[in-house]
N, C-alpha and C positions, 0 to 999 in steps of 0.2 A: 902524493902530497909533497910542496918542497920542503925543503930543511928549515923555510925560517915560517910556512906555515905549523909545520909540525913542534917548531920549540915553543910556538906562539898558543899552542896547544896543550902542549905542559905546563907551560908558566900560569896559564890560567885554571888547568885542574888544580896546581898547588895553589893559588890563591882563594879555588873555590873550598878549598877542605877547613868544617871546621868555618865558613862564613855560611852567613844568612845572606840570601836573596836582596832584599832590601831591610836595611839596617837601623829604621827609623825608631824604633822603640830603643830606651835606652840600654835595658839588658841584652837587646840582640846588638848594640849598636860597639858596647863592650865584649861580646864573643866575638864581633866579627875584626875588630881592631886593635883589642889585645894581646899584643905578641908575647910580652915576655909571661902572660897568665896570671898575673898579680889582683885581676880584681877590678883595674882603673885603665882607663886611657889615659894617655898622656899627646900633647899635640909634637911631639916629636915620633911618637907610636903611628899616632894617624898617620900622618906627614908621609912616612915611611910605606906605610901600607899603600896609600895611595899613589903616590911615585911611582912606587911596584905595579899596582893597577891600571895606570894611566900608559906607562911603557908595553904592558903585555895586551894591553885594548888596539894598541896601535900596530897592528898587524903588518900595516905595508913597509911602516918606521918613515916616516914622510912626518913627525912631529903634531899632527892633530888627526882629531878621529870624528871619520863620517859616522853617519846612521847605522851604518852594515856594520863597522866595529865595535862600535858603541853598545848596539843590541845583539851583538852575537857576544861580548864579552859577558853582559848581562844572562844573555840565557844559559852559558854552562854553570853559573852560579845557582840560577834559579833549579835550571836541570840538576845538580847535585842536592840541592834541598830539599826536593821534589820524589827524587830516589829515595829519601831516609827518611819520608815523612808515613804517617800508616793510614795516610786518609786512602778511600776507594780510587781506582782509576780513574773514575770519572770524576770527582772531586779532582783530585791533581790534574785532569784535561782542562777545567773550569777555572782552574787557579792559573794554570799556565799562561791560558789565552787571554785572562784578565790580566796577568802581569807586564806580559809580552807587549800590549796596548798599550798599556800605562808606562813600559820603556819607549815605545815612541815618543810621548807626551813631554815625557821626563827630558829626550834628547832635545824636541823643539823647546822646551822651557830653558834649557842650560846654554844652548847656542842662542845666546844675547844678541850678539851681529847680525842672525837672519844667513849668515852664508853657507848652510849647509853641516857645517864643523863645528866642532867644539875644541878650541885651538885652550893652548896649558893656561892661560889666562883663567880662561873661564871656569875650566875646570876646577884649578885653585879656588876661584872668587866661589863656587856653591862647594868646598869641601871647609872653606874658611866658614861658611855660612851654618854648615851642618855642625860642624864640631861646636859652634856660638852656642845655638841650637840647643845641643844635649848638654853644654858647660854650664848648668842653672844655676851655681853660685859662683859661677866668671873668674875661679882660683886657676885653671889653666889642665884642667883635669879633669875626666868624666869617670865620677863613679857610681856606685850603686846608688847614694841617695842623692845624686843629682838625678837617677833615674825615677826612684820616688819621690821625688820635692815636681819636676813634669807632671807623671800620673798625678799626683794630687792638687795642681793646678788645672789638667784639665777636666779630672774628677767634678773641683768646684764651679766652673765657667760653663757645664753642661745641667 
């Protein structure tokens, strides 16, 4: 392996430790973004985290990330989740391969241009999107009961 594969490899076990896979739920969305462990995101927290993520996705350092980075950055996160989880093997085989699928999905959705990439733009424009997202009462913070004021919105609309 070379030197800037293998740091690129570090950088992303340390970022997978301690996150969830996909971080759509808001209590997972707070484990996976809260650095200093207080409870809340803040969108300087996010911001950060993501920076970090976006840098160690980019494997080759050419400033945007193909499909191949994009879904291999995703799956050592998915892979450490996966490790700690106590479902059966074949349950975690069934998770993977639906996840794995749905990180292709996810990279055609996020590359808005169509050119293959997902250049720092876009990536921004859907981290701005997500953080909106979980921010349910728009103070600039994600905490726990913006994560239940969500659940009980979609509670009611179901």
């Amino acid at each position: 392996m070379t030197n800037h594969l293998l740091s690129t490899v570090a950088a992303l076990a340390l970022l997978a430790t301690g996150a969830v896979a996909a971080p759509h739920g808001g209590s997972a969305f707070i484990r996976d973004y809260d650095r200093d462990r207080d409870g809340q995101v803040t969108r300087a927290e996010f911001d950060a985290v993501r920076d970090a993520r976006y840098k160690a996705t980019d494997a080759d350092g050419d400033g945007v990330l193909d499909e191949a980075e994009y879904v291999g950055e995703y799956t050592v996160r998915l892979d450490a989740e996966l490790a700690a989880s106590t479902e059966t093997a074949e349950k975690k085989a069934e998770e993977r391969q639906r996840q794995l699928r749905q990180a292709h999905v996810r990279f055609g959705a996020l590359d808005r241009n169509k050119d293959a990439r997902i250049d720092r733009a876009e990536y921004d424009a859907s981290g701005a999107r997500a953080f909106e997202e979980q921010d349910d009462d728009k103070d600039g913070i994600v905490t726990q009961a913006d994560a239940a004021a969500r659940r009980a919105k979609r509670a009611a609309s179901q």
